[in-house]
MOPAC internal coordinates of N, CA, C and O (Angstrom, degrees):
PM7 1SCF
backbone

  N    0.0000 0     0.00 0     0.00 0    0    0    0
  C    1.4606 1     0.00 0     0.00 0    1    0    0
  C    1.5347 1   112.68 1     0.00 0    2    1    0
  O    1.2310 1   125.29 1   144.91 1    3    2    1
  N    1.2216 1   107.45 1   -35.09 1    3    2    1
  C    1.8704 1   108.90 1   176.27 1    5    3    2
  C    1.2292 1    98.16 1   -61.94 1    6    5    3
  O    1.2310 1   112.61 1    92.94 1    7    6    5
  N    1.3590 1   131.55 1   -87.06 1    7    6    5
  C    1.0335 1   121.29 1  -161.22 1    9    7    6
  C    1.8854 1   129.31 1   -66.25 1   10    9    7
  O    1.2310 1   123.47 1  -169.10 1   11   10    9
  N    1.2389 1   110.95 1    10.90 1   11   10    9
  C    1.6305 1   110.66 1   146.62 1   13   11   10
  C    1.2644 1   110.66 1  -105.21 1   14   13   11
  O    1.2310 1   111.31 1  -165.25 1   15   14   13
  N    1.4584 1   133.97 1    14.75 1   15   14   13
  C    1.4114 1   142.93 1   170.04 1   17   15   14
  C    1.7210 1    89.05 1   -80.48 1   18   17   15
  O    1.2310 1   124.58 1   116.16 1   19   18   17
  N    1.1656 1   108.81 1   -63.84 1   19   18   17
  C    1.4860 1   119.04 1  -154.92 1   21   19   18
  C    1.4550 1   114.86 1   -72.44 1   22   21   19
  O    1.2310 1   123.02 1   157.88 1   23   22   21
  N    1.2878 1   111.81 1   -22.12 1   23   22   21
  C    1.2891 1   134.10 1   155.85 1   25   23   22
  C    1.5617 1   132.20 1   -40.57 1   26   25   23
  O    1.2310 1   138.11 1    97.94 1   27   26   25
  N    1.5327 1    82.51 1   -82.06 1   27   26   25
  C    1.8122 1    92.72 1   154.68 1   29   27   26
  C    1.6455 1   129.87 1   -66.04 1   30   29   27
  O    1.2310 1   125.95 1   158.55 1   31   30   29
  N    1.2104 1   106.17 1   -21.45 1   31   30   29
  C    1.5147 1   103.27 1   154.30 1   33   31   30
  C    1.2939 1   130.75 1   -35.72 1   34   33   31
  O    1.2310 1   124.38 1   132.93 1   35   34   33
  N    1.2783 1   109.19 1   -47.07 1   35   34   33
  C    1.9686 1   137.30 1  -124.45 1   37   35   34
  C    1.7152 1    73.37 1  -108.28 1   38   37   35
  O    1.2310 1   119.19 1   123.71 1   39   38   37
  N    1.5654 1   119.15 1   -56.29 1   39   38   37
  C    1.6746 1   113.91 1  -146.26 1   41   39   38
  C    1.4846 1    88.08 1  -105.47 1   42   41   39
  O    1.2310 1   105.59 1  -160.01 1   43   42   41
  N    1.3233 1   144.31 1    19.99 1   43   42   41
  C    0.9764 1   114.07 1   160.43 1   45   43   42
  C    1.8353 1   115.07 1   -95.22 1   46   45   43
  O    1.2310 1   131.08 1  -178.39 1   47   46   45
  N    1.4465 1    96.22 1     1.61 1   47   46   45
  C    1.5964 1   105.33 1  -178.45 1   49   47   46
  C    1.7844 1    99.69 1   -86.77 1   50   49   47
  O    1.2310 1   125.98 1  -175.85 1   51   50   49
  N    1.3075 1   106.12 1     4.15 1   51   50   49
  C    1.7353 1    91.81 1   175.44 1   53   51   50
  C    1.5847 1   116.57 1   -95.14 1   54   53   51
  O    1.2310 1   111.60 1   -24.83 1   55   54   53
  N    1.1361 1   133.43 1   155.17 1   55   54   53
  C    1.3401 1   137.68 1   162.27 1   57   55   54
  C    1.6175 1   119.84 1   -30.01 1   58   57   55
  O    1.2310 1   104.97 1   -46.40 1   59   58   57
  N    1.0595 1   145.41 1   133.60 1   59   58   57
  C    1.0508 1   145.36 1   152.33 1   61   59   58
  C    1.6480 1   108.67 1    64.06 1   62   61   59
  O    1.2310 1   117.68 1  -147.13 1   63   62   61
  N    1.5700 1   122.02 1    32.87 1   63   62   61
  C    1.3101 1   113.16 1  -160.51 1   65   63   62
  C    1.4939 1    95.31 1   -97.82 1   66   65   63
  O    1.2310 1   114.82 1   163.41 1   67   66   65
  N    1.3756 1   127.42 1   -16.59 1   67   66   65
  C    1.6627 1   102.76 1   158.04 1   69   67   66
  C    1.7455 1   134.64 1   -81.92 1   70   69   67
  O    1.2310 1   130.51 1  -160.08 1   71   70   69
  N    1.3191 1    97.33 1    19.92 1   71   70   69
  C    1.4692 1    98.05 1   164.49 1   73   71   70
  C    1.5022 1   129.73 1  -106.40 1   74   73   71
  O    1.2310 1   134.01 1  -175.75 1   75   74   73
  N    2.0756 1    90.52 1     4.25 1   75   74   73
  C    1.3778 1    75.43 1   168.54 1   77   75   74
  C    1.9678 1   120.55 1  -128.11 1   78   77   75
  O    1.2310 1   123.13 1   -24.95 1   79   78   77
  N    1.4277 1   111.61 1   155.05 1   79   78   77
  C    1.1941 1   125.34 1  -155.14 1   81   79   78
  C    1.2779 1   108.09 1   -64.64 1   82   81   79
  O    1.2310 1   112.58 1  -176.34 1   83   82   81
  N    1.5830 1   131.60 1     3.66 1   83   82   81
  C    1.3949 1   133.99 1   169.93 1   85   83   82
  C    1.7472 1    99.63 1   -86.56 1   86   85   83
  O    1.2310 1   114.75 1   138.84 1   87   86   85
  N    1.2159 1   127.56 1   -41.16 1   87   86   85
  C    1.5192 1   118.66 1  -173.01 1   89   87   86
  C    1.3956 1   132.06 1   -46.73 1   90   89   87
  O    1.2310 1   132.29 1   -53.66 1   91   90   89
  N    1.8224 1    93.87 1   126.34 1   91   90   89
  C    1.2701 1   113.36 1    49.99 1   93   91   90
  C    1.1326 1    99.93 1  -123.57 1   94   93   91
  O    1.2310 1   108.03 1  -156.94 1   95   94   93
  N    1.4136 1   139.96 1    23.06 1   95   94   93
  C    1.6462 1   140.92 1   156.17 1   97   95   94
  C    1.4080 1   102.65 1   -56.31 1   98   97   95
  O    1.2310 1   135.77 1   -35.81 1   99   98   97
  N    1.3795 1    87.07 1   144.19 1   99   98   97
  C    1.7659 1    93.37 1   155.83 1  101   99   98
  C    1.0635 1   134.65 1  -115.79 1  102  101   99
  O    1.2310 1   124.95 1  -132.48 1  103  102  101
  N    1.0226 1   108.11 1    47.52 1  103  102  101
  C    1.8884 1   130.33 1   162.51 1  105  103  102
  C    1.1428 1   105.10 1   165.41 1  106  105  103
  O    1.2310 1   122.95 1   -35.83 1  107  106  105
  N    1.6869 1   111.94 1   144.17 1  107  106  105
  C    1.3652 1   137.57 1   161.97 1  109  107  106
  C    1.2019 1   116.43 1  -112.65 1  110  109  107
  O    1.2310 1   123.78 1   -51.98 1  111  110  109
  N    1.3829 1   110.36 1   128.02 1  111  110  109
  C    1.6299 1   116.27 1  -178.25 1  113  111  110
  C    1.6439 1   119.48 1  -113.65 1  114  113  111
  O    1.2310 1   119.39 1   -50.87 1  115  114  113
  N    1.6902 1   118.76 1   129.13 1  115  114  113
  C    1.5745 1    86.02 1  -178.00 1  117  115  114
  C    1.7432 1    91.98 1  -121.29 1  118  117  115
  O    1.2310 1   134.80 1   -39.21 1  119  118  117
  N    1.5264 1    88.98 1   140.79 1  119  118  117
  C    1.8593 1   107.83 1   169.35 1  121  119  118
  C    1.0160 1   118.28 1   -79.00 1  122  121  119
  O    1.2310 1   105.06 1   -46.63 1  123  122  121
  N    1.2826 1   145.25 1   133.37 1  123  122  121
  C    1.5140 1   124.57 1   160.80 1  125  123  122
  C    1.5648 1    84.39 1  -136.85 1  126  125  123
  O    1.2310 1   126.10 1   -30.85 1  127  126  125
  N    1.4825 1   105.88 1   149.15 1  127  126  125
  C    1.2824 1   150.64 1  -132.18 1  129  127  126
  C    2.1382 1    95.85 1   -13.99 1  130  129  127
  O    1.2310 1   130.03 1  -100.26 1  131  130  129
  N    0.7697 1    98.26 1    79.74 1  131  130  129
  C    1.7321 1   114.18 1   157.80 1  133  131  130
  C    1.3182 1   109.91 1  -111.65 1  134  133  131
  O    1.2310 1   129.10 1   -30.87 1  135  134  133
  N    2.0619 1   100.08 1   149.13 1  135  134  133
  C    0.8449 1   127.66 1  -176.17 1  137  135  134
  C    1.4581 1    95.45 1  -142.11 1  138  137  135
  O    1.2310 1   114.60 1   -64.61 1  139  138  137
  N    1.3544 1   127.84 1   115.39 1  139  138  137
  C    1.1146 1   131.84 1   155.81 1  141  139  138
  C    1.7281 1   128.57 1  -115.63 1  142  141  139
  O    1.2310 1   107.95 1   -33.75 1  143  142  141
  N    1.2642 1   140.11 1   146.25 1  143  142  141
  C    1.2752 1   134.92 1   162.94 1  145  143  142
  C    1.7284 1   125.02 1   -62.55 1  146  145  143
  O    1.2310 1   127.73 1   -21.99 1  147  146  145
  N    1.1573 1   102.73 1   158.01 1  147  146  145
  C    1.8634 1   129.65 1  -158.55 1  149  147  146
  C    2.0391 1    76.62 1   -37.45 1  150  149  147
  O    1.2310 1   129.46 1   -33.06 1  151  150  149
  N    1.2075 1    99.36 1   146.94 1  151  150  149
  C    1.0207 1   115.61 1   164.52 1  153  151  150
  C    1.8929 1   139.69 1  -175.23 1  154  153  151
  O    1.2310 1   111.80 1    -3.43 1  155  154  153
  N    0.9579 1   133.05 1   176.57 1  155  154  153
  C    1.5477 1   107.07 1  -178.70 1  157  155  154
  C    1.8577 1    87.74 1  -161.55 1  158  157  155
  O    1.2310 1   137.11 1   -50.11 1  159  158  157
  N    1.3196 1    84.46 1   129.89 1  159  158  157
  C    1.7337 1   109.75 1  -178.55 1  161  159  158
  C    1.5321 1   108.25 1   -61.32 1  162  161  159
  O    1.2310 1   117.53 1   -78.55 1  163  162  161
  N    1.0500 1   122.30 1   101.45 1  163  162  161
  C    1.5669 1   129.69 1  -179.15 1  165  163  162
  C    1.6969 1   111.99 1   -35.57 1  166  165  163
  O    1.2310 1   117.10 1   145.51 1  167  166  165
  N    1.3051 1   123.12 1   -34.49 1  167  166  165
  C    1.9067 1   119.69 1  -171.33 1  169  167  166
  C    1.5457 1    97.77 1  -121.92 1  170  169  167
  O    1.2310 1   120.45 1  -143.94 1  171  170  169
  N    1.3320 1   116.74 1    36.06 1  171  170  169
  C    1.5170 1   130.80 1  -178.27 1  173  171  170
  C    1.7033 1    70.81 1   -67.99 1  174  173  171
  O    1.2310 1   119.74 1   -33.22 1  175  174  173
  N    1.1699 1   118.10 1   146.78 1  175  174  173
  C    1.4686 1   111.53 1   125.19 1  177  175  174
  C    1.7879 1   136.28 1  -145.34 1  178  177  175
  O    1.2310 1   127.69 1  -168.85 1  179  178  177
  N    1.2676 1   102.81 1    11.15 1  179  178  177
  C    1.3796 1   122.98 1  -179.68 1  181  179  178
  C    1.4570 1    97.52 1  -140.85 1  182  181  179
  O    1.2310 1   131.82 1    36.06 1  183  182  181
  N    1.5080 1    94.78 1  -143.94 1  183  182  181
  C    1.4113 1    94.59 1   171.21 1  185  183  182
  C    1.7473 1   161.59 1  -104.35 1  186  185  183
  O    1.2310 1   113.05 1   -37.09 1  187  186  185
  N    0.9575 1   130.73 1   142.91 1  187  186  185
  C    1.2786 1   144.76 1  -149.00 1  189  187  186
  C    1.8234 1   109.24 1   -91.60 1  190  189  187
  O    1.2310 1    97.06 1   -80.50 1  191  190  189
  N    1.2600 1   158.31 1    99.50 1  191  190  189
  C    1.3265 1   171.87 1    53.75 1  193  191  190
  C    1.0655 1   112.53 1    43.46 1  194  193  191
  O    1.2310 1   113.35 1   -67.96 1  195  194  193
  N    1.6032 1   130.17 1   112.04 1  195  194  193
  C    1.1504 1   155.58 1   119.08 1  197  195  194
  C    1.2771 1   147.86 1   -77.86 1  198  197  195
  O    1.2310 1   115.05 1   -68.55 1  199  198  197
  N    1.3784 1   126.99 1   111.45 1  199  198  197
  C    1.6491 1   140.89 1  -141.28 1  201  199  198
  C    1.6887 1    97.87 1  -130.18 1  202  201  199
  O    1.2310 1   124.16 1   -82.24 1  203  202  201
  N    1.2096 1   109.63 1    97.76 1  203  202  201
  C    1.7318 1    83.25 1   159.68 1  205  203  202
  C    1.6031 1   113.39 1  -114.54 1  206  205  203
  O    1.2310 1   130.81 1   -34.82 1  207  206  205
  N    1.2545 1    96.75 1   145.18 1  207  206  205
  C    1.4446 1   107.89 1  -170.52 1  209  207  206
  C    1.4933 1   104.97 1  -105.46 1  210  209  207
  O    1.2310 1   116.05 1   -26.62 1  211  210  209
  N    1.2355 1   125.11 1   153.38 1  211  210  209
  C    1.4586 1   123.70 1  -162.52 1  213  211  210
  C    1.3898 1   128.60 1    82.29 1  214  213  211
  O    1.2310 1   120.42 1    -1.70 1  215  214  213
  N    1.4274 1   116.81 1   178.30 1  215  214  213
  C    1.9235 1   112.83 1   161.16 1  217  215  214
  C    1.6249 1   106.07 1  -128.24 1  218  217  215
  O    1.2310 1   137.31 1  -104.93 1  219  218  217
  N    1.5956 1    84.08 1    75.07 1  219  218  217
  C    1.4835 1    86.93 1   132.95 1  221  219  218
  C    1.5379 1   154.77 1   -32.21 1  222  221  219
  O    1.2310 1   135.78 1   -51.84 1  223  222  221
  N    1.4502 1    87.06 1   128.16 1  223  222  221
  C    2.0107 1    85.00 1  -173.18 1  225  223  222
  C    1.3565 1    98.13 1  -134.29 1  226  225  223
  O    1.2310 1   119.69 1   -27.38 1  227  226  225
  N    1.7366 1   118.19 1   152.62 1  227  226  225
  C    1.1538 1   153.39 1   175.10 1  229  227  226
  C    1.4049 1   122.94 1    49.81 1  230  229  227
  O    1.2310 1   126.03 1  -141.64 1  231  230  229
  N    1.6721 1   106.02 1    38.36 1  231  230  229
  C    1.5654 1   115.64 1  -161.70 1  233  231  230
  C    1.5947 1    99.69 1  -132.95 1  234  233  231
  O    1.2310 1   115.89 1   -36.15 1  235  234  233
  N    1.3723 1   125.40 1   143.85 1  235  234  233
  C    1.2259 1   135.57 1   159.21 1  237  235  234
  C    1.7643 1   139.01 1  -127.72 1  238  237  235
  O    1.2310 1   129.46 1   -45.02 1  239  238  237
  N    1.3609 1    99.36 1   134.98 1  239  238  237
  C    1.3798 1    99.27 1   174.23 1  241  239  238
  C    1.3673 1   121.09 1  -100.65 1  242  241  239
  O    1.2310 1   121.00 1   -53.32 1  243  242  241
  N    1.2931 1   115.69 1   126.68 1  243  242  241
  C    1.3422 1   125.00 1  -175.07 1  245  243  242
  C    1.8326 1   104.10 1  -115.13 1  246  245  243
  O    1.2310 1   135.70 1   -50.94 1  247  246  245
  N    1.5097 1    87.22 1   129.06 1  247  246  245
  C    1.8708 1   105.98 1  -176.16 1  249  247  246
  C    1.2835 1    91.20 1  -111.66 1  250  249  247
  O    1.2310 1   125.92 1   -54.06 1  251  250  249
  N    1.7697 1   106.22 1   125.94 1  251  250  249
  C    1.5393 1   114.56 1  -175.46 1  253  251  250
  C    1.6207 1   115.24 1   -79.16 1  254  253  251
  O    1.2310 1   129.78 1   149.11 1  255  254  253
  N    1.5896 1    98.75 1   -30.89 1  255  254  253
  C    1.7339 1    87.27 1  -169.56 1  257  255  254
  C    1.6072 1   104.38 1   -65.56 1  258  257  255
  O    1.2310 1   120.86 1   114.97 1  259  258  257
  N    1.6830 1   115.96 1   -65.03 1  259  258  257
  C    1.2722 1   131.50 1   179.77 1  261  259  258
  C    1.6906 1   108.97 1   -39.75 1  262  261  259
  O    1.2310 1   117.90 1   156.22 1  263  262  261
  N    1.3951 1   121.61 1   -23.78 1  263  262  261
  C    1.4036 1   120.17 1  -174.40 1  265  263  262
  C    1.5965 1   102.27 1    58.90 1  266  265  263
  O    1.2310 1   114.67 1  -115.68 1  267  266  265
  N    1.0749 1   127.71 1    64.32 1  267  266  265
  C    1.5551 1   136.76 1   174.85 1  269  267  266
  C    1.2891 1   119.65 1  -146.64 1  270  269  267
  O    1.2310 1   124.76 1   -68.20 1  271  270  269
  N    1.2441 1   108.46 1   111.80 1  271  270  269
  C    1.7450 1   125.37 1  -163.81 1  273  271  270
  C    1.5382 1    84.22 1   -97.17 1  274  273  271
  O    1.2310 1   115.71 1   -38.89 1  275  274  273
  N    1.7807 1   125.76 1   141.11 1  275  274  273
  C    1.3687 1   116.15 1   157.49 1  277  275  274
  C    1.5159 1    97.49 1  -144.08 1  278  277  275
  O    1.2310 1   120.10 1   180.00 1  279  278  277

């Protein structure tokens, strides 16, 4: 809860940030069938959201800090 407190703090000081359908993120991205290597988003700075939509088959996401492949 803090950190989507602190979140929406941060983006409600931007322009026009309730018109868009990611809020209070500021951006939504969608993958379809990507595979990328270990990596970490350079202006990450809180937190990061994962949604998968569909049923998926024979694919995994692996979260490095937690060490949890699913």
């Amino acid at each position: 809860p803090d950190t989507f407190h602190e979140i929406s703090a941060t983006v409600d000081l931007l322009p026009l940030q309730d018109t868009s359908p990611a809020s209070p993120f500021t951006s939504i991205v969608f993958n379809i069938n990507v595979s990328t290597l270990a990596h970490r988003d350079k202006n990450d700075k809180s937190a990061c959201i994962c949604i998968t939509v569909g049923n998926p088959q024979g694919g995994e996401l692996g979260l490095y800090e937690p060490k949890l492949l699913l």
